[in-house]
KOLBADO-769492 format. One record per residue: residue number from 1; residue in three letters; chain; x, y, z of N, C-alpha, C, O in turn. Coordinates in Angstrom, 3 decimals. Last residue first. Example, Ala and Ser with C-alpha at 12.3 -4.5 7.8 and 13.67 -1.06 7.14 Angstrom:
<atoms>
<atom k="2" r="SER" c="A" n_X="12.850" n_Y="-2.250" n_Z="7.080" ca_X="13.670" ca_Y="-1.060" ca_Z="7.140" c_X="12.900" c_Y="0.030" c_Z="7.870" o_X="13.409" o_Y="1.138" o_Z="8.039"/>
<atom k="1" r="ALA" c="A" n_X="13.190" n_Y="-5.690" n_Z="7.800" ca_X="12.300" ca_Y="-4.500" ca_Z="7.800" c_X="13.200" c_Y="-3.300" c_Z="7.800" o_X="14.236" o_Y="-3.319" o_Z="8.465"/>
</atoms>
This chain:
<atoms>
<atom k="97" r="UNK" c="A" n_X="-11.790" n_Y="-6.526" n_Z="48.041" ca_X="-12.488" ca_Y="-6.548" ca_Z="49.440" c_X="-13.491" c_Y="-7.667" c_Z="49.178" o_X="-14.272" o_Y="-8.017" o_Z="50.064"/>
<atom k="96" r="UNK" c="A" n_X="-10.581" n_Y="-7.560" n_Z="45.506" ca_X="-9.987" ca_Y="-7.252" ca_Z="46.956" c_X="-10.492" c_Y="-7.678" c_Z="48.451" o_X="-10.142" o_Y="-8.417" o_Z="49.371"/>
<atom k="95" r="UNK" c="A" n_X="-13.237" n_Y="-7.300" n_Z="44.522" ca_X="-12.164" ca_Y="-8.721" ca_Z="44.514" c_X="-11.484" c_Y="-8.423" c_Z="45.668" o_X="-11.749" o_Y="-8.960" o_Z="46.744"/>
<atom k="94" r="UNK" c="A" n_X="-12.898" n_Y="-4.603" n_Z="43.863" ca_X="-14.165" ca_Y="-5.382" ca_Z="44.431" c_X="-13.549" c_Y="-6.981" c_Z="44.727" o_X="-14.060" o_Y="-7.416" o_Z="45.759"/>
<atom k="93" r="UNK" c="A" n_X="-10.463" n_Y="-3.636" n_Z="42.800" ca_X="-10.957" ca_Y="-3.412" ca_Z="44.266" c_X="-11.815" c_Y="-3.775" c_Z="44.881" o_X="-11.936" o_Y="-3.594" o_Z="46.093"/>
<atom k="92" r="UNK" c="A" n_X="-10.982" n_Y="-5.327" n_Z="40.324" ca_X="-9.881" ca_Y="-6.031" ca_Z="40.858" c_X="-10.301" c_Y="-5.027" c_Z="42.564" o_X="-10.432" o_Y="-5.765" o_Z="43.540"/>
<atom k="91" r="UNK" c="A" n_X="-13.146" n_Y="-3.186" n_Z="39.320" ca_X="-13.133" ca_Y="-5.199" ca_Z="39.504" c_X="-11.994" c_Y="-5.877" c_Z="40.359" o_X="-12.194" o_Y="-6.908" o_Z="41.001"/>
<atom k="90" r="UNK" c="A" n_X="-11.403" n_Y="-0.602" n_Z="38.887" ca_X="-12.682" ca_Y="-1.549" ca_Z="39.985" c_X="-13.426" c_Y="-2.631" c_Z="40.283" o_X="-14.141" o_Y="-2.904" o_Z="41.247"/>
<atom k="89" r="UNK" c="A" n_X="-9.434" n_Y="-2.051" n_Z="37.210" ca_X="-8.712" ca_Y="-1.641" ca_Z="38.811" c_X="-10.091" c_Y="-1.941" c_Z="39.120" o_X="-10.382" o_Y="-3.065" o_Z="39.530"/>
<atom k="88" r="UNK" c="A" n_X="-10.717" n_Y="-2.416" n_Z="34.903" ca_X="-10.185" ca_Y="-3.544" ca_Z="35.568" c_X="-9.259" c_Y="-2.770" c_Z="37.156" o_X="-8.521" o_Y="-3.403" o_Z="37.911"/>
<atom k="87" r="UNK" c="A" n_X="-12.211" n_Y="0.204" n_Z="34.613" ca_X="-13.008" ca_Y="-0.846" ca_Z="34.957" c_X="-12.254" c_Y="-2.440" c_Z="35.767" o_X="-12.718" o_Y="-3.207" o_Z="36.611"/>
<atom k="86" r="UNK" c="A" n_X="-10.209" n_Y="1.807" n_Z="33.780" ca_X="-10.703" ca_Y="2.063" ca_Z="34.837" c_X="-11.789" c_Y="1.014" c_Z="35.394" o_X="-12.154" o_Y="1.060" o_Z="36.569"/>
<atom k="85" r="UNK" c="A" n_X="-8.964" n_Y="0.424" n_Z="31.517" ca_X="-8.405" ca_Y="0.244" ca_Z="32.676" c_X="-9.219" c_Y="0.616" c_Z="33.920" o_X="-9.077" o_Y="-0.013" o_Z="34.969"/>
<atom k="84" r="UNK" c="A" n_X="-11.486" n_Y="0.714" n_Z="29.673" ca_X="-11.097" ca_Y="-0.710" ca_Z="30.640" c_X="-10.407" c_Y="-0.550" c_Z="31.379" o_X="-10.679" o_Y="-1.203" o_Z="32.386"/>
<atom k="83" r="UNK" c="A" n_X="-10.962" n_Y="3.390" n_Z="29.497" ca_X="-12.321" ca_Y="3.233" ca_Z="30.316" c_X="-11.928" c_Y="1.377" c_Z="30.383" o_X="-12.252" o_Y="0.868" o_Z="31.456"/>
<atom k="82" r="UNK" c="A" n_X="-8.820" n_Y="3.220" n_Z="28.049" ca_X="-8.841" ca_Y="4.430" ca_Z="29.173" c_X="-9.654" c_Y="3.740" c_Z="30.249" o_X="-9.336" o_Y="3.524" o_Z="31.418"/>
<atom k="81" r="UNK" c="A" n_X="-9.274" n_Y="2.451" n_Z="25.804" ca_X="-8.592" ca_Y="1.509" ca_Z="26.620" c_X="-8.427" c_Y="2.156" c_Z="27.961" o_X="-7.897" o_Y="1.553" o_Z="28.894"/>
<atom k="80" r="UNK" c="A" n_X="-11.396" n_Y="4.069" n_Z="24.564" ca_X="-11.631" ca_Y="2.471" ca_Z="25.119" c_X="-10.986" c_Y="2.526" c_Z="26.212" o_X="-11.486" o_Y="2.615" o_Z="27.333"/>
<atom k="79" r="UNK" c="A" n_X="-9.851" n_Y="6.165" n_Z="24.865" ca_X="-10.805" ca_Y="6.058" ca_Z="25.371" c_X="-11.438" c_Y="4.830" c_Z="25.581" o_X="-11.973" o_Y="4.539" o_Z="26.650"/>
<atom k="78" r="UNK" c="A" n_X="-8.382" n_Y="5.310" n_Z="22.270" ca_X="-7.463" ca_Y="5.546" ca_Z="23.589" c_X="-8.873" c_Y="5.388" c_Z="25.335" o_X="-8.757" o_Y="4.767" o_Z="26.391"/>
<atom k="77" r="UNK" c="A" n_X="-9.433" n_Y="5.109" n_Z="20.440" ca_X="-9.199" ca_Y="3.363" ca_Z="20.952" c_X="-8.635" c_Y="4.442" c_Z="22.317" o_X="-8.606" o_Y="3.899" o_Z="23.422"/>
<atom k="76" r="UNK" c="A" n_X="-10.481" n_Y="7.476" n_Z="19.624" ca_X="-11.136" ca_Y="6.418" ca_Z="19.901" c_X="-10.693" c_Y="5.371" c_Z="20.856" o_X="-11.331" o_Y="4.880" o_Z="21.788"/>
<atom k="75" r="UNK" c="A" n_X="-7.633" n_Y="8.658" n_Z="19.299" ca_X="-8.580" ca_Y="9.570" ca_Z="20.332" c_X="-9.680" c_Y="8.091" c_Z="20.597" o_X="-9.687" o_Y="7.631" o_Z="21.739"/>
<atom k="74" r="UNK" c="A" n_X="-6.674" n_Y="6.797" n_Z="17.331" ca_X="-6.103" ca_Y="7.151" ca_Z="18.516" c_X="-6.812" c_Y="7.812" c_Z="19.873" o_X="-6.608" o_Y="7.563" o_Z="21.061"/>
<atom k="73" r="UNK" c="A" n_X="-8.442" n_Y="7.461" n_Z="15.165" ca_X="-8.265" ca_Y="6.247" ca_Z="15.437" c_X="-7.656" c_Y="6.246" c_Z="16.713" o_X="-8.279" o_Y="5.467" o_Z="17.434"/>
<atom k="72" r="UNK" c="A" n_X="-8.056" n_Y="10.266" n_Z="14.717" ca_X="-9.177" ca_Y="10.224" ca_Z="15.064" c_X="-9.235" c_Y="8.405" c_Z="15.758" o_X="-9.975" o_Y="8.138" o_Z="16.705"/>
<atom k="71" r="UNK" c="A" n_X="-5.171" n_Y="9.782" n_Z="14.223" ca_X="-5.285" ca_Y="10.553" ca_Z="15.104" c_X="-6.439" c_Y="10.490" c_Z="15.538" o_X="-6.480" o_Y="10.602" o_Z="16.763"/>
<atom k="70" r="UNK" c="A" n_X="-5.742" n_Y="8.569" n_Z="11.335" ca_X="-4.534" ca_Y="7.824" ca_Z="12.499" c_X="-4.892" c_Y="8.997" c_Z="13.973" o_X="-4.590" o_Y="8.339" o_Z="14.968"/>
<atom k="69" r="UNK" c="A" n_X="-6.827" n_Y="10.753" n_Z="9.734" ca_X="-7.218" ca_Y="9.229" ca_Z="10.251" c_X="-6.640" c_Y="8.758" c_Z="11.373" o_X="-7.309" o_Y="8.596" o_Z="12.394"/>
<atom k="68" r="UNK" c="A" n_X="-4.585" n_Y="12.658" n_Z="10.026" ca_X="-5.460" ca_Y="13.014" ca_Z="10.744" c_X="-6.653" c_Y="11.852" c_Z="10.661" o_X="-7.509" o_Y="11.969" o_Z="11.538"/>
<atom k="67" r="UNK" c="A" n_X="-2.830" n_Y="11.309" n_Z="8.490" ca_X="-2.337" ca_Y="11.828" ca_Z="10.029" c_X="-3.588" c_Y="11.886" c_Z="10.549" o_X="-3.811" o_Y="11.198" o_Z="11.546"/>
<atom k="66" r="UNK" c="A" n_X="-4.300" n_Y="11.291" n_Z="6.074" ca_X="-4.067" ca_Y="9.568" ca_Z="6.916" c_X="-3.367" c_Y="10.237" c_Z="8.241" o_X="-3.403" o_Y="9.458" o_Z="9.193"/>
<atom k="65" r="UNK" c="A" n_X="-4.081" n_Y="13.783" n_Z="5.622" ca_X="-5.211" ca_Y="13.230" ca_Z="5.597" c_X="-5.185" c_Y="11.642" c_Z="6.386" o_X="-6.034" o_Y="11.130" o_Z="7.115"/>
<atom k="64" r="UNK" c="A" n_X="-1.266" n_Y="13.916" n_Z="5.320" ca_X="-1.863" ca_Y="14.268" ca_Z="5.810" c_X="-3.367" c_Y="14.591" c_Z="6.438" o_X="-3.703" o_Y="15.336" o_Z="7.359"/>
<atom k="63" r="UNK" c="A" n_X="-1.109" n_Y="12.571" n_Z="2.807" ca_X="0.067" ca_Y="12.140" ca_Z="4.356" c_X="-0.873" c_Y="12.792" c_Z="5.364" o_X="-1.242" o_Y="12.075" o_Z="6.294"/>
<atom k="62" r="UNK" c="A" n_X="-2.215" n_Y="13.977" n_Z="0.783" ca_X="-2.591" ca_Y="12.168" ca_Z="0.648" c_X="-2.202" c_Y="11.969" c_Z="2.359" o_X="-2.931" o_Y="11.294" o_Z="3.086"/>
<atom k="61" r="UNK" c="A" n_X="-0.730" n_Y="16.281" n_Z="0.952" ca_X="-2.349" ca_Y="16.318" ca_Z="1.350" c_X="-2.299" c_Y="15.134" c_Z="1.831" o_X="-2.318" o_Y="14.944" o_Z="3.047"/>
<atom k="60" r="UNK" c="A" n_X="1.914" n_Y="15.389" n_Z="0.193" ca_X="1.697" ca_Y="16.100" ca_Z="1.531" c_X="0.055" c_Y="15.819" c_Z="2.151" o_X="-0.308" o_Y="15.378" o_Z="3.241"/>
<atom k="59" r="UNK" c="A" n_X="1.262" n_Y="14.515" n_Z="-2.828" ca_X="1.438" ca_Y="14.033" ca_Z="-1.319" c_X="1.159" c_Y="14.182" c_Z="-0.553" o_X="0.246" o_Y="13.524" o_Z="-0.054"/>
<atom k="58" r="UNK" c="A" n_X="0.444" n_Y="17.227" n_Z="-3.570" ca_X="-0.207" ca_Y="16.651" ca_Z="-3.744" c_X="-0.015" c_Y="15.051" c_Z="-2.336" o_X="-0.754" o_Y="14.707" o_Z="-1.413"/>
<atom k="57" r="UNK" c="A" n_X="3.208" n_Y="18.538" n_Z="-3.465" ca_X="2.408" ca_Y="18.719" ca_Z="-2.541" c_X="0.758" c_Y="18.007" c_Z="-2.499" o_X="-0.011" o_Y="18.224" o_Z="-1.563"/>
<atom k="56" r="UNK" c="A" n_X="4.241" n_Y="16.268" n_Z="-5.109" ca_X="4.775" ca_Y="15.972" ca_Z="-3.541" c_X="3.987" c_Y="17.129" c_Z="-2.575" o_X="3.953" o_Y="17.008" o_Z="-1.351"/>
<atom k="55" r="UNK" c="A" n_X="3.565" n_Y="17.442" n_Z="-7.213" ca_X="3.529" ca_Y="15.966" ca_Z="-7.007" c_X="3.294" c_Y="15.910" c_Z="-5.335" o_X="2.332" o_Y="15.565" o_Z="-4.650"/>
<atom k="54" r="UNK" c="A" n_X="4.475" n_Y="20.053" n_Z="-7.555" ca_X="3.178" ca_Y="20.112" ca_Z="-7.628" c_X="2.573" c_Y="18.041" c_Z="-6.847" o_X="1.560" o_Y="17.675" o_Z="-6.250"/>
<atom k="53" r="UNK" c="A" n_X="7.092" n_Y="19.651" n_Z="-7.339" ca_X="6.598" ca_Y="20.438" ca_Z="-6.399" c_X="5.441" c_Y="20.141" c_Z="-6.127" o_X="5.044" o_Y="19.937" o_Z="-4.980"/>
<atom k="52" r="UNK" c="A" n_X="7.499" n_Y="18.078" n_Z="-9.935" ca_X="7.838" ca_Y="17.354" ca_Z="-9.088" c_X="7.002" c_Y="17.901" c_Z="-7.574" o_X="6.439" o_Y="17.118" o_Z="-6.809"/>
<atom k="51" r="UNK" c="A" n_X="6.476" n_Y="20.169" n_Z="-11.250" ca_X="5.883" ca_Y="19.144" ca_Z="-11.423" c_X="6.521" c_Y="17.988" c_Z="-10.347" o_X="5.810" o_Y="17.027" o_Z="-10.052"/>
<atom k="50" r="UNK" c="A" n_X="8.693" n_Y="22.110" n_Z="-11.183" ca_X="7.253" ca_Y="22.545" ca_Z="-11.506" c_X="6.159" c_Y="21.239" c_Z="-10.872" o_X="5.204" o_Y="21.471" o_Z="-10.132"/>
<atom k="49" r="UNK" c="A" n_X="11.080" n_Y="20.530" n_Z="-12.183" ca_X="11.220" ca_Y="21.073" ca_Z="-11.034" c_X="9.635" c_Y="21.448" c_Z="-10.451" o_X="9.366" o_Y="21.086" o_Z="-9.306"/>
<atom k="48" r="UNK" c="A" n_X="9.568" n_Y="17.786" n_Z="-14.257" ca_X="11.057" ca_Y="18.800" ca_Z="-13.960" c_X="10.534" c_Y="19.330" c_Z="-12.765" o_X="9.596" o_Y="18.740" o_Z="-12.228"/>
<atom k="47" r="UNK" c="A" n_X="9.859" n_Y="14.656" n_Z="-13.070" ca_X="9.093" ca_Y="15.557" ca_Z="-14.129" c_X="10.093" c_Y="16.636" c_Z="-13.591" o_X="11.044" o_Y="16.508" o_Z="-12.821"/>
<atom k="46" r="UNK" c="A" n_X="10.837" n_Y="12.601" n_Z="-12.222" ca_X="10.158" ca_Y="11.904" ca_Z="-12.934" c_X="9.778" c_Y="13.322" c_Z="-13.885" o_X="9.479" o_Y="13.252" o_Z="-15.077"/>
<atom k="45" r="UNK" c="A" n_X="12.082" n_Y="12.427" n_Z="-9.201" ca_X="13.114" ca_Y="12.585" ca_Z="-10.466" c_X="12.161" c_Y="12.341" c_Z="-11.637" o_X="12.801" o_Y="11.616" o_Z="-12.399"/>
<atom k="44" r="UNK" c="A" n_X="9.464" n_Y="10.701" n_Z="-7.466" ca_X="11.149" ca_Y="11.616" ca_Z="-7.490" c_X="11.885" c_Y="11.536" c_Z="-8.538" o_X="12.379" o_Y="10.441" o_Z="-8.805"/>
<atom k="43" r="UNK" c="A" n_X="7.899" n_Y="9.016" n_Z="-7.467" ca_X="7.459" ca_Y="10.856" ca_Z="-8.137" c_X="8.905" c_Y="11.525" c_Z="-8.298" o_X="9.313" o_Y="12.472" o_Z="-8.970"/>
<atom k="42" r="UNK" c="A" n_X="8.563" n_Y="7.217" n_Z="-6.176" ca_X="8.635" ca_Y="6.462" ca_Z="-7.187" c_X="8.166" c_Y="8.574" c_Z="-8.014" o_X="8.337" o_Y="8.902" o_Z="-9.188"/>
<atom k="41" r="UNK" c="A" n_X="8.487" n_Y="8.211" n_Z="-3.118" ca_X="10.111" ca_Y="7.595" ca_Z="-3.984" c_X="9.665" c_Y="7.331" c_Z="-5.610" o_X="10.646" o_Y="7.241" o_Z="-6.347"/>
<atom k="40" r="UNK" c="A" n_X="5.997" n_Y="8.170" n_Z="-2.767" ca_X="6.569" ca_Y="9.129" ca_Z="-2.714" c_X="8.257" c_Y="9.337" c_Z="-3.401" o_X="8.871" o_Y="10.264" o_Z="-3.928"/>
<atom k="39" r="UNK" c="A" n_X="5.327" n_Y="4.881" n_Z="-3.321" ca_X="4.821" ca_Y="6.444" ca_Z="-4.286" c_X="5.227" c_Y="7.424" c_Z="-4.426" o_X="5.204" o_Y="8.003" o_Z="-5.513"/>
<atom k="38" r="UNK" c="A" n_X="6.185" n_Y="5.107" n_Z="-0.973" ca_X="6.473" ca_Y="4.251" ca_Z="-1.855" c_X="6.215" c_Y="5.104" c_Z="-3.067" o_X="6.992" o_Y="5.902" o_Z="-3.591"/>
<atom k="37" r="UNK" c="A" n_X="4.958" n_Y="6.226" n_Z="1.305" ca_X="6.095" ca_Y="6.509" ca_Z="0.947" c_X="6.945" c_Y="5.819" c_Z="-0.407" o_X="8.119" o_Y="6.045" o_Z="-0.703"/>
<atom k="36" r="UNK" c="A" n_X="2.195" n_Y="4.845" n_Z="0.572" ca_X="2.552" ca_Y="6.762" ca_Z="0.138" c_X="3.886" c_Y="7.217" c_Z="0.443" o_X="4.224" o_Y="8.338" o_Z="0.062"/>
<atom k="35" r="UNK" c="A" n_X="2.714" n_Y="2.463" n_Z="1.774" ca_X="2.405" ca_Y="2.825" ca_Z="0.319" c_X="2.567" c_Y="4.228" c_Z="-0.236" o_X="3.013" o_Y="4.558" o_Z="-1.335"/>
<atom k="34" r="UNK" c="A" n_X="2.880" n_Y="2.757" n_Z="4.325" ca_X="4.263" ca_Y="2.239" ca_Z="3.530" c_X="3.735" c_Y="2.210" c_Z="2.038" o_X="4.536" o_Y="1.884" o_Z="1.162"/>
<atom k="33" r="UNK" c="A" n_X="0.768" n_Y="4.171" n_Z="5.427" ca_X="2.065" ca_Y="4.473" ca_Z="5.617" c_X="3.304" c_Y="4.047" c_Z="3.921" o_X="3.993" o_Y="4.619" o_Z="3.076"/>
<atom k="32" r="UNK" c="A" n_X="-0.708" n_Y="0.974" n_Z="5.002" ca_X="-1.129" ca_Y="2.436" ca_Z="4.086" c_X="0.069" c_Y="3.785" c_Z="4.467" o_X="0.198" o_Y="4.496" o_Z="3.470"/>
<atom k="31" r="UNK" c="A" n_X="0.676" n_Y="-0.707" n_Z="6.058" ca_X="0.932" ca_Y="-0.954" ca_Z="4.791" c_X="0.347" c_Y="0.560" c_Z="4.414" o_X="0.938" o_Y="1.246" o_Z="3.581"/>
<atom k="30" r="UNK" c="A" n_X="2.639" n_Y="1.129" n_Z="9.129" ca_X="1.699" ca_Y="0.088" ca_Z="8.349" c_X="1.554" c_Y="0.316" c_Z="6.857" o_X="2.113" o_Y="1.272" o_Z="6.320"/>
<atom k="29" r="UNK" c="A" n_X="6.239" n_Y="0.285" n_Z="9.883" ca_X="5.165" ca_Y="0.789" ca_Z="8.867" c_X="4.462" c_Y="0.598" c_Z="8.478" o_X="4.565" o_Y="-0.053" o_Z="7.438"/>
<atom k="28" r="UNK" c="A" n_X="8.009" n_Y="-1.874" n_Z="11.061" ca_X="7.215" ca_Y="-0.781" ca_Z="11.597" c_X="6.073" c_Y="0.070" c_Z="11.453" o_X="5.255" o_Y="0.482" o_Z="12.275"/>
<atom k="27" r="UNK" c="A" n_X="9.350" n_Y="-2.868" n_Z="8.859" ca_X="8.189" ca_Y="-3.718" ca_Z="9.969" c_X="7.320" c_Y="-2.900" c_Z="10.644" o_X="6.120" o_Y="-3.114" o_Z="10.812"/>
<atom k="26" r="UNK" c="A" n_X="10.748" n_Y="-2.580" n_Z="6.054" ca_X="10.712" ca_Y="-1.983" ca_Z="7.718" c_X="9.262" c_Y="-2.425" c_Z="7.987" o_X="8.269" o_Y="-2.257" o_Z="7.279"/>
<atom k="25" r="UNK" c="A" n_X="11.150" n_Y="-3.460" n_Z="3.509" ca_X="11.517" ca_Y="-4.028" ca_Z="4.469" c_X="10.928" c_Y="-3.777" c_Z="5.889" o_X="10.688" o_Y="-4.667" o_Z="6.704"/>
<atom k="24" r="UNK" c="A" n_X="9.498" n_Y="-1.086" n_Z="1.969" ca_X="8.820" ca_Y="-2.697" ca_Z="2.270" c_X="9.410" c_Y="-3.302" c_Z="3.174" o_X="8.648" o_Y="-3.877" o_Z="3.951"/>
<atom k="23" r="UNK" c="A" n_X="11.396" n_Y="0.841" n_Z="1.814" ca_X="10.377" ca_Y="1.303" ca_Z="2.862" c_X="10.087" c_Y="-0.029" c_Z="3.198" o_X="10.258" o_Y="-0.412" o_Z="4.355"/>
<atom k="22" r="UNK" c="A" n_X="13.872" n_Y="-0.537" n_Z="0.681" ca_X="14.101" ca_Y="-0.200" ca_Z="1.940" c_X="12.854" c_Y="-0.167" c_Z="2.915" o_X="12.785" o_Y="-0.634" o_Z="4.052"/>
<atom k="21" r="UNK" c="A" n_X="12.273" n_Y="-0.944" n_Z="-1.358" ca_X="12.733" ca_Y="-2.204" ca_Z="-1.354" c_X="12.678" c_Y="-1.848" c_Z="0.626" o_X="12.012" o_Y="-2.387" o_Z="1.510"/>
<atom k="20" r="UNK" c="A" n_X="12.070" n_Y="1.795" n_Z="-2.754" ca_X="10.703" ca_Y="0.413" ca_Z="-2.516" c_X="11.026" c_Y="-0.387" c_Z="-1.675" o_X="10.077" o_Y="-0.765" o_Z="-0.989"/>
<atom k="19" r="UNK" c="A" n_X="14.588" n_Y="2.943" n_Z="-3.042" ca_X="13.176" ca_Y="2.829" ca_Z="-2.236" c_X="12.354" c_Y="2.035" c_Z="-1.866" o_X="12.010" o_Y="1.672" o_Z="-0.741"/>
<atom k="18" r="UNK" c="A" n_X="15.017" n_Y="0.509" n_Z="-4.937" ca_X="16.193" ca_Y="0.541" ca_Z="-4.019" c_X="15.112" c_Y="1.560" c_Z="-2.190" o_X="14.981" o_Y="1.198" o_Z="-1.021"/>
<atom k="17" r="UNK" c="A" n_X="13.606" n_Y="1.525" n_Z="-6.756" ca_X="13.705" ca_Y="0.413" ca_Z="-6.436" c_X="14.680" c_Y="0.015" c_Z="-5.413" o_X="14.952" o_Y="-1.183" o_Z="-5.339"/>
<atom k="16" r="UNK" c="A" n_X="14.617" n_Y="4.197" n_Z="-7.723" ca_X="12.908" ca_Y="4.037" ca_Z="-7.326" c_X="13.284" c_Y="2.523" c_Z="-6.718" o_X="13.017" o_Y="2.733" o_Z="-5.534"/>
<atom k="15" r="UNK" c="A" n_X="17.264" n_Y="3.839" n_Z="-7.883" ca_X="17.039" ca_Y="4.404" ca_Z="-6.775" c_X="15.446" c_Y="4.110" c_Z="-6.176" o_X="15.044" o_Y="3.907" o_Z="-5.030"/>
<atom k="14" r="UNK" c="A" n_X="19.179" n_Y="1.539" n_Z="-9.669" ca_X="17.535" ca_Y="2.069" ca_Z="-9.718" c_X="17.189" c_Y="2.514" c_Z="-8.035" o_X="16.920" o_Y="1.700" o_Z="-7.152"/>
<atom k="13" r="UNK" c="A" n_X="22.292" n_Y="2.112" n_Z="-10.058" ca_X="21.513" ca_Y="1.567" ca_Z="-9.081" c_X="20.134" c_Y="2.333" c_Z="-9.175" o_X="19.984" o_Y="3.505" o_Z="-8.831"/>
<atom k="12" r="UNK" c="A" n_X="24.745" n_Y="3.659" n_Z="-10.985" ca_X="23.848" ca_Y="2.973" ca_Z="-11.454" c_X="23.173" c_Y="1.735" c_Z="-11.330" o_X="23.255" o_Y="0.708" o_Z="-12.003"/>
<atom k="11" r="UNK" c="A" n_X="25.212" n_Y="5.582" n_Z="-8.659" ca_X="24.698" ca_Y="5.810" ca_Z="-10.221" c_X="23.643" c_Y="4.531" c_Z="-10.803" o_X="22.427" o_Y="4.447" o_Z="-10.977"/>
<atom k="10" r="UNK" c="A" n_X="24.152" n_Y="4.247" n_Z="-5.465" ca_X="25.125" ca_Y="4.654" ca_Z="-6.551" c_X="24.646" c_Y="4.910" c_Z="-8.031" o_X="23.635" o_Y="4.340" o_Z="-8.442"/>
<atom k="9" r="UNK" c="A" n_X="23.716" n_Y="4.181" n_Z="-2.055" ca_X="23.135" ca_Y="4.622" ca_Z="-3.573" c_X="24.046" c_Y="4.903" c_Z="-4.306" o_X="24.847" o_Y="5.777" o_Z="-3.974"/>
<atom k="8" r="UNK" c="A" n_X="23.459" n_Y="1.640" n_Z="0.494" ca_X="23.813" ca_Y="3.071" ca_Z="-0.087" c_X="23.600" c_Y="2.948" c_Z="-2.051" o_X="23.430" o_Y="2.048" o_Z="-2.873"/>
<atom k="7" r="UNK" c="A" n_X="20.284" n_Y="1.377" n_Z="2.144" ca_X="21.227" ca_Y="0.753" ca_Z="1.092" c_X="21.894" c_Y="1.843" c_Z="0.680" o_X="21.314" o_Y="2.908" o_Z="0.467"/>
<atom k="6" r="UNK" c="A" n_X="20.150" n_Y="0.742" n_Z="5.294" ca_X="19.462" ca_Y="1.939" ca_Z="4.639" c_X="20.706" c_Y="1.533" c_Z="3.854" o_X="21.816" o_Y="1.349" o_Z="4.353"/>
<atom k="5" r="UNK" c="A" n_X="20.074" n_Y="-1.254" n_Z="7.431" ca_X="18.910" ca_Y="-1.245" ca_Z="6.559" c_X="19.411" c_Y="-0.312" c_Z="5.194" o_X="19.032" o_Y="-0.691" o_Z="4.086"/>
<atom k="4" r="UNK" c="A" n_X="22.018" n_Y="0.088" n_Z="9.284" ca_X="22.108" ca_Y="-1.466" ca_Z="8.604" c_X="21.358" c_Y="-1.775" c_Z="7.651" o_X="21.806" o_Y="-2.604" o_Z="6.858"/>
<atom k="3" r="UNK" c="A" n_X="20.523" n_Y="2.265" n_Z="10.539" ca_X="21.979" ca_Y="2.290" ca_Z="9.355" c_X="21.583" c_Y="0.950" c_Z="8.923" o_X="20.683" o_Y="0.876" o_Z="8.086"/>
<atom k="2" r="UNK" c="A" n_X="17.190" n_Y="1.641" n_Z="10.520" ca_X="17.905" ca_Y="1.421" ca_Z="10.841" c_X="19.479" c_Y="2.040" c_Z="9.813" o_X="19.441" o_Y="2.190" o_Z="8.591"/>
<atom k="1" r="UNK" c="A" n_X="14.211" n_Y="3.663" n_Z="10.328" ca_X="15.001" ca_Y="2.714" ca_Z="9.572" c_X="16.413" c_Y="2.734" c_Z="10.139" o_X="16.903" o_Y="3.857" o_Z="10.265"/>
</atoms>
């Protein structure tokens, strides 16, 4: 997220919404990304110290379970795209000659 993006925060300014607003803007983030940080802003300040811990390691799992989606998705497509490149150089050396 950019400075230019990132809203500054004042008392009395709904911070859960002022989250929301920042993660939804950014383009970068796919929507399942940009939902568990959304969630993750909306657990903040909601229960006392016990329960906030217990929230956000509950998170952690949710984040970390989509790391390791996003990683099995990566090992896949990478190997695709591995094995077309190696196919469009030996099409293009048969062309050649």
């Amino acid at each position: 997220m950019s400075s230019e993006k990132c809203p500054i925060y004042i008392q009395t300014a709904n911070f859960r919404s002022l989250w929301a607003d920042a993660v939804s803007s950014e383009n970068g983030i796919p929507a399942e990304e940009k939902k568990l940080l959304i969630d993750f802003g909306n657990i903040l300040g909601t229960t006392d110290i016990e329960g906030q811990i217990s929230s956000i390691a509950a998170q952690i799992t949710l984040m970390e379970g989509l790391r390791e989606q996003r990683m099995a998705e990566y090992r896949q497509k990478g190997r695709l795209y591995r094995s077309l490149g190696v196919m469009a150089g030996v099409m293009i050396g048969i062309i050649i000659i």
